[in-house]
C-alpha positions in Angstrom: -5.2 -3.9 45.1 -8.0 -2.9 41.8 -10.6 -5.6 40.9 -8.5 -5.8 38.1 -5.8 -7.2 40.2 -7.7 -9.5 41.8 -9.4 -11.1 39.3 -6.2 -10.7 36.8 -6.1 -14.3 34.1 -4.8 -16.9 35.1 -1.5 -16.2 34.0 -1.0 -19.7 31.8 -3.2 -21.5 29.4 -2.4 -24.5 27.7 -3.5 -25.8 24.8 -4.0 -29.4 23.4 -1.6 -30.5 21.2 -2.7 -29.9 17.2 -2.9 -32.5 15.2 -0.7 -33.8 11.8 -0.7 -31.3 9.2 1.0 -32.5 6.1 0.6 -30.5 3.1 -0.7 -27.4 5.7 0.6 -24.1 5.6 1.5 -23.2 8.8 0.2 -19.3 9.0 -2.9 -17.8 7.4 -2.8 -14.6 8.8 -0.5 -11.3 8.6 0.3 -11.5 12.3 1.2 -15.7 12.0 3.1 -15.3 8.9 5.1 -12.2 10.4 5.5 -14.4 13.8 7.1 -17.0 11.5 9.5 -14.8 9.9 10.8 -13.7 13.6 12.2 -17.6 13.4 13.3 -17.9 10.0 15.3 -15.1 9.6 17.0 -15.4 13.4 17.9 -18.9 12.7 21.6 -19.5 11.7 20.6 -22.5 10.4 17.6 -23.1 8.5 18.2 -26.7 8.2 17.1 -26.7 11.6 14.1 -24.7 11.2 13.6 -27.4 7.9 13.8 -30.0 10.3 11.7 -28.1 13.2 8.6 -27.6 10.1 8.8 -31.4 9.4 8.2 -32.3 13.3 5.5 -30.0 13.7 3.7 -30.9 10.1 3.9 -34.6 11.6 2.9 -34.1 15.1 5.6 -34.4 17.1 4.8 -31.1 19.5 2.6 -32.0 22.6 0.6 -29.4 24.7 1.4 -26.1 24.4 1.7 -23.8 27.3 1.4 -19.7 27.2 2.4 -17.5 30.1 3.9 -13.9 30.0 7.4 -14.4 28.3 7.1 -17.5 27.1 6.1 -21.0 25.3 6.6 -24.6 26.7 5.5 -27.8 25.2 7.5 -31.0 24.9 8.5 -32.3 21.5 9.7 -35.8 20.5 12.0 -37.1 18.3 11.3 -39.4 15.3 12.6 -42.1 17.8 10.4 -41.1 20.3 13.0 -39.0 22.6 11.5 -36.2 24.3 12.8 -32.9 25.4 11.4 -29.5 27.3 11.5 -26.7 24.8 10.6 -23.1 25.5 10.9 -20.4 23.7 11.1 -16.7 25.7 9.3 -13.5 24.9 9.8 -10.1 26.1 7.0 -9.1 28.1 5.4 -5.4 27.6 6.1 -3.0 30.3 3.5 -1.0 31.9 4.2 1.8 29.7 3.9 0.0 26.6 0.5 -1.0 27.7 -0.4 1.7 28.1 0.5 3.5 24.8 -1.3 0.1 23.0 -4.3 0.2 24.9 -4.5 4.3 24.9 -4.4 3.4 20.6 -6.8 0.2 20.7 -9.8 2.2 22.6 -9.2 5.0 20.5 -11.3 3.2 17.4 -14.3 1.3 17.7 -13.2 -1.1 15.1 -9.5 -1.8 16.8 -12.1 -3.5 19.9 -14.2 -5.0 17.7 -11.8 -6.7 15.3 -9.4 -7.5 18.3 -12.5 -9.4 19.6 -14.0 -11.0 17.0 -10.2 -12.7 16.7 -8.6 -10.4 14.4 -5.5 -7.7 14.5 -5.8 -4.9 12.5 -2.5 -4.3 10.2 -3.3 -0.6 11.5 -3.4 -1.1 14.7 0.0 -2.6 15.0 1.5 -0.2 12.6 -0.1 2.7 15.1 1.6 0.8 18.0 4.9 0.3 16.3 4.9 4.5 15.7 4.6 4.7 19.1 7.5 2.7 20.3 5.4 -0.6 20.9 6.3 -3.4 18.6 3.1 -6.0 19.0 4.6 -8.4 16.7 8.6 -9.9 17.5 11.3 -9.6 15.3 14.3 -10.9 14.6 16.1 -12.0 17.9 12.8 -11.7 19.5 12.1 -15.1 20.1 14.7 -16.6 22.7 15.2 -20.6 22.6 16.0 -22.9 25.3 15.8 -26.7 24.9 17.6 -29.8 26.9 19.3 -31.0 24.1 21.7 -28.5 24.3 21.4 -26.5 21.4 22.4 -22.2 21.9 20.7 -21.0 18.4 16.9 -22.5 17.4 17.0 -25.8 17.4 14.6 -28.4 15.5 12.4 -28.8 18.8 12.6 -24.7 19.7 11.7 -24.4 15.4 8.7 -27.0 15.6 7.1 -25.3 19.1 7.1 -21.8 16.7 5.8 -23.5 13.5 3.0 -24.9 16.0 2.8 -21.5 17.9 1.9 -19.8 14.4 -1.2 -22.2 13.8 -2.7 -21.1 17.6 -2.0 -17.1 16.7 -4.0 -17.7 13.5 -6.8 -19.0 15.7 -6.6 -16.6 18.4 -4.3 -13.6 18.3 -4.7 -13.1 22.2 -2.2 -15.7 22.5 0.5 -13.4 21.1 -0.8 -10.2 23.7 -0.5 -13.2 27.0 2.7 -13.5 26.1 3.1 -9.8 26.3 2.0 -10.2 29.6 -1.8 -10.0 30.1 -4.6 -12.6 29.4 -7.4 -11.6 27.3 -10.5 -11.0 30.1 -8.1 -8.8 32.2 -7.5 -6.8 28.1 -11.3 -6.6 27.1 -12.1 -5.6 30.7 -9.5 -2.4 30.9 -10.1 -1.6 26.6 -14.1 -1.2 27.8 -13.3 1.4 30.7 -10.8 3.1 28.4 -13.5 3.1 25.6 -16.7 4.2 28.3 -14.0 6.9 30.1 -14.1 8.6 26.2 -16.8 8.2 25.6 -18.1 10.5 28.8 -15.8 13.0 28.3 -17.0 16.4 27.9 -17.1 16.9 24.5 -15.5 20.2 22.8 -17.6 23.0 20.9 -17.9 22.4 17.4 -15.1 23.8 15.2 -17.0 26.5 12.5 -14.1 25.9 10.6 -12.3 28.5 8.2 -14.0 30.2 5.5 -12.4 29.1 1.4 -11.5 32.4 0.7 -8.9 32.6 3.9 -7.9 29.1 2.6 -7.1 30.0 -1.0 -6.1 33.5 0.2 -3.1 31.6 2.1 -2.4 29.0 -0.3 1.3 30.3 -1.0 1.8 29.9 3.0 1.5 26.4 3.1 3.7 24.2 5.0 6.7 22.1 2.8 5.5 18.4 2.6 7.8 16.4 4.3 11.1 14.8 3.7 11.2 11.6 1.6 11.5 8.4 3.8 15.1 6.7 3.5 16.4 4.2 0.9 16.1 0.9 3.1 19.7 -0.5 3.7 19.3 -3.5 1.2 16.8 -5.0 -1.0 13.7 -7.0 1.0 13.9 -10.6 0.9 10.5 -12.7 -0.4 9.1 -15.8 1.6 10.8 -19.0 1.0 9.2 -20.9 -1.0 10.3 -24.1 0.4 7.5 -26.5 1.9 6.7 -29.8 2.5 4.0 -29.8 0.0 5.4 -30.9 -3.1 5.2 -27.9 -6.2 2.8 -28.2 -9.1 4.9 -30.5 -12.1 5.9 -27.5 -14.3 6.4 -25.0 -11.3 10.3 -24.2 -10.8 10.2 -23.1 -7.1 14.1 -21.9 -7.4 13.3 -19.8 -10.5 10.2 -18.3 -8.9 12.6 -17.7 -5.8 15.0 -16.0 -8.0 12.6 -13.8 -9.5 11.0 -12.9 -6.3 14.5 -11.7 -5.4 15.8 -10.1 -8.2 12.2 -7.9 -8.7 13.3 -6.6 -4.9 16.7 -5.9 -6.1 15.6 -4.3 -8.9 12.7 -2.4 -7.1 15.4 -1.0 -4.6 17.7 0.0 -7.9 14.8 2.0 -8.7 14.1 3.9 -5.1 17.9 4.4 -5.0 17.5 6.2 -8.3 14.5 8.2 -7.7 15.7 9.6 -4.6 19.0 10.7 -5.6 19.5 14.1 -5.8 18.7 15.8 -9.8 16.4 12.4 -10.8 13.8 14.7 -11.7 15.9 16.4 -14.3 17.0 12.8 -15.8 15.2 11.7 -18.9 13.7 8.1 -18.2 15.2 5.2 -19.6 13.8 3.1 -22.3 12.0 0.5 -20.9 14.1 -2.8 -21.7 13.0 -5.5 -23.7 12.2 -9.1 -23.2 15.5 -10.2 -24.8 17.4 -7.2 -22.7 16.0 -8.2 -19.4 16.5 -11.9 -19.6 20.3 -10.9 -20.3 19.9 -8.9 -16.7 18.5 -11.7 -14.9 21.1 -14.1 -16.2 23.7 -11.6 -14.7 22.5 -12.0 -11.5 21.6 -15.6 -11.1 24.2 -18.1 -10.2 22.0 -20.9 -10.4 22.9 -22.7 -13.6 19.2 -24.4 -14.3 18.3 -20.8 -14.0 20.9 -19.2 -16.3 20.6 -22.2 -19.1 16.7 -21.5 -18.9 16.8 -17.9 -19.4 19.5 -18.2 -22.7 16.8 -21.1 -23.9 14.5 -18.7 -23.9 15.8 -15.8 -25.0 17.2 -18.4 -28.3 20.5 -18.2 -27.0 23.4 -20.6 -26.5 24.7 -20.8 -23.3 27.8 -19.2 -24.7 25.9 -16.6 -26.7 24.5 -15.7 -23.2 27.6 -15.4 -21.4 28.8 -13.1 -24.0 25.7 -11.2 -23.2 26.3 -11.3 -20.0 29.8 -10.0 -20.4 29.2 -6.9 -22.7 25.7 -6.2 -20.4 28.2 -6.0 -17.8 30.4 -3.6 -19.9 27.2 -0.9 -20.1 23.6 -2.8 -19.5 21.5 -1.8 -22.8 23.7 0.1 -24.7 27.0 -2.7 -24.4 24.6 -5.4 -25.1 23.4 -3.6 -28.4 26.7 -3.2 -29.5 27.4 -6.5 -29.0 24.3 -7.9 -30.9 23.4 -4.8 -33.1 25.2 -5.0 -36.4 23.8 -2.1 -37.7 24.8 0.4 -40.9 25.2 4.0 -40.1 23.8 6.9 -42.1 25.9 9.1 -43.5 25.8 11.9 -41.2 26.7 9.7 -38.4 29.5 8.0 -40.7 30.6 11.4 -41.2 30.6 12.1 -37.7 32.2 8.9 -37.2 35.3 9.4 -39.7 35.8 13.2 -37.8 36.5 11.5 -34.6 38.5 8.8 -36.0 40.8 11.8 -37.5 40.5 13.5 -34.5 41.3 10.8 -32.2 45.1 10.4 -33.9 45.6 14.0 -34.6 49.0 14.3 -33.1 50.2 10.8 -34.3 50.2 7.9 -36.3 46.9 6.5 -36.7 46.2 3.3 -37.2 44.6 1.5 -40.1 41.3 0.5 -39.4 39.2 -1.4 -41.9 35.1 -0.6 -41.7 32.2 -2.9 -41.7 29.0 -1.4 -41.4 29.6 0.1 -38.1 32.7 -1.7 -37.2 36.0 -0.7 -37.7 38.9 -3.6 -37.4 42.1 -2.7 -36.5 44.5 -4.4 -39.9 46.9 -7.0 -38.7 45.7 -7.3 -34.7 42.5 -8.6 -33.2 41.3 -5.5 -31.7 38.0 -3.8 -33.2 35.9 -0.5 -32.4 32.4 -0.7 -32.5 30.3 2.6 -32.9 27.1 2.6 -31.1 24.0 4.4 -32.0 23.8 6.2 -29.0 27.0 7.8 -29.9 29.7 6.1 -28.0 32.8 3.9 -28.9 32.9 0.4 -27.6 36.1 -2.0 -27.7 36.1 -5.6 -28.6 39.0 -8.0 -29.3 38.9 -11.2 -30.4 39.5 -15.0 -28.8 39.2 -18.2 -30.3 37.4 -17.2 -33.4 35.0 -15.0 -31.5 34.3 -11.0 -31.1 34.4 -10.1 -27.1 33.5 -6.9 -24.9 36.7 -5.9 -23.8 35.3 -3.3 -22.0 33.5 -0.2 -21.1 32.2 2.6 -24.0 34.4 5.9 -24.5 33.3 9.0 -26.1 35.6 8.7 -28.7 37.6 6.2 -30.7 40.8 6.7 -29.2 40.4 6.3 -25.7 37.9 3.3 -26.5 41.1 1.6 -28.5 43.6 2.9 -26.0 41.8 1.2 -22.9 41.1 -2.0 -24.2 43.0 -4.6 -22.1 44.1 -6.8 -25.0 46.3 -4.1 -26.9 
């Protein structure tokens, strides 16, 4: 048996139980807030892990106890019931300790953060490259409680919430529950760290002249492939706490911007790494007016959606229409909707060529103009030219002019597909 053996941690340490923390956030660090999202997003039911955050942020979790693989403390109901609660951790095997303390004594500053309470973002990123994931994930963090709950339970939720204020304090609580206590870590990162440093060094590379450099310029290797588009958009912190929000802060609103900036951001990747983007002109950036017509279309909040057509000086049935033709062709659909514009007389030439064009072989229709709108006489179906070139189809309801669908290239299949003929 090593002296490492022998005088291995003890393998559990408890700590005192915190006190109230109303109003507290429960992580300050990377590493606590990404131990907390193990729990929230494994939960099936976050009114659970609501509940669990209010018993914790009053005090109901007692001592907590650390071991290799797992948490135990006892937490008490509001009417004083108590229950056993642990929640289980999968413990590093030798191999993974390895790889993470083969990375940790490779930099002097990995040691030195690790001891002065800190874990460098690098350092687990290094790990996770090499098949080690320091911090848990979802389904990591395995609950067991006595009263009898199979998914994370308020108690199982509170022991985590309180779990996330010791990590802040001292991340070695995360690595005993990996399996190995922090004297027993320090001690084996210092003989890693010594061995390298005795190790015979290697000559000094004289490196290559520039001219071989620039001489092989052409011979350089490809860079490598893009990284994949992620499955689906991210998903922001919840914004929902105890603590109560400034007056004039909407916490579902900024929540729904959070979101729909993710959505949007993974629009974007999805576009860029399609094959011929490069070739593709960019598209105008959209206005204020625009993009509050996009958000609306993908909120389903309605504080939300009467908000954004407020102010945007919309009525919420003016933004529904918006909403409609945006849906019909984004920019472009919602111009022809709100853009009654006159057309020059090339493009009114232009404009009167397709219209003959479009009924060649048969009876055309009569169509009355309006600037750049031509009604169809004796219906309720109208054409509406676009200035980007393209035919849209409305029809009309109640008094009012509505998208009846998507833009054609010319007038005939644009009057020809609308629903209402």
């Amino acid at each position: 048996m090593s002296t490492r053996d022998r005088d291995r941690d003890p393998y559990e340490k408890t700590f005192p139980a915190l006190p109230p923390a109303p109003g507290r956030a429960f992580a300050r660090t990377w590493w606590g807030h990404a131990w907390l999202r193990a729990l929230e997003d494994s939960a099936l039911d976050g009114a659970q892990v609501k509940q669990g955050r209010r018993y914790a942020r009053s005090g109901a979790v007692g001592a907590v106890s650390v071991r290799p693989g797992g948490l135990t403390a006892v937490v008490r109901d509001p009417d004083g019931t108590a229950h056993r609660t642990d929640v289980l951790v999968q413990e590093f095997t030798e191999s993974h300790w390895d790889r993470l303390l083969g990375l940790a004594a490779a930099e002097a500053g990995y040691i030195a953060a690790l001891l002065d309470r800190e874990v460098p973002p690098e350092l687990a990123e290094d790990a996770a490259a090499a098949g080690v994931e320091l911090l848990p994930g979802i389904g990591d963090l395995d609950p067991r409680c006595d009263c009898g709950e199979w998914d994370h339970c308020p108690h199982t939720a509170a022991l985590c919430y309180q779990v996330a204020r010791l990590l802040d304090q001292d991340p070695f609580v995360l690595l005993l529950l990996r399996g190995r206590g922090e004297r027993e870590l320090v001690e084996e990162l210092e003989e890693r760290s010594t061995a390298g440093a005795q190790a015979p060094s290697e000559p000094a590379d004289e490196g290559i002249p520039a001219a071989v450099v620039f001489a092989a310029g052409r011979a350089r290797p490809a860079l490598p492939p893009l990284p994949g588009l992620p499955q689906a958009p991210g998903q922001p912190p919840t914004l929902d706490t105890e603590t109560e929000p400034e007056p004039d802060l909407d916490v579902d609103a900024v929540e729904f911007l959070a979101q729909a900036a993710a959505t949007e951001a993974h629009r974007r990747l999805a576009e860029a790494l399609a094959p011929g983007h490069a070739e593709r002109a960019p598209a105008a950036p959209l206005t204020l007016s625009e993009d509050a017509v996009r958000l609306t279309a993908e909120a389903s909040d309605f504080r939300v959606r009467s908000r954004l057509a407020a102010a945007t000086g919309r009525s919420r049935a003016d933004m529904e229409l918006a909403v409609r033709a945006w849906g019909f062709g984004a920019a472009p659909g919602l111009a022809a909707l709100e853009d009654d514009w006159t057309p020059d007389r090339s493009t009114l030439a232009r404009a009167r060529a397709a219209l003959v064009a479009a009924w060649a072989d048969g009876e055309a229709p009569v169509l009355r103009r309006v600037r750049a709108r031509w009604t169809e006489a004796g219906t309720d179906r109208q054409l509406r030219l676009g200035r980007e070139g393209r035919w849209w189809p409305y029809h009309r309801e109640a008094g009012r002019w509505i998208p009846s669908g998507p833009s054609a290239p010319d007038p005939g299949s644009a009057l020809e597909a609308d629903p209402a003929r």
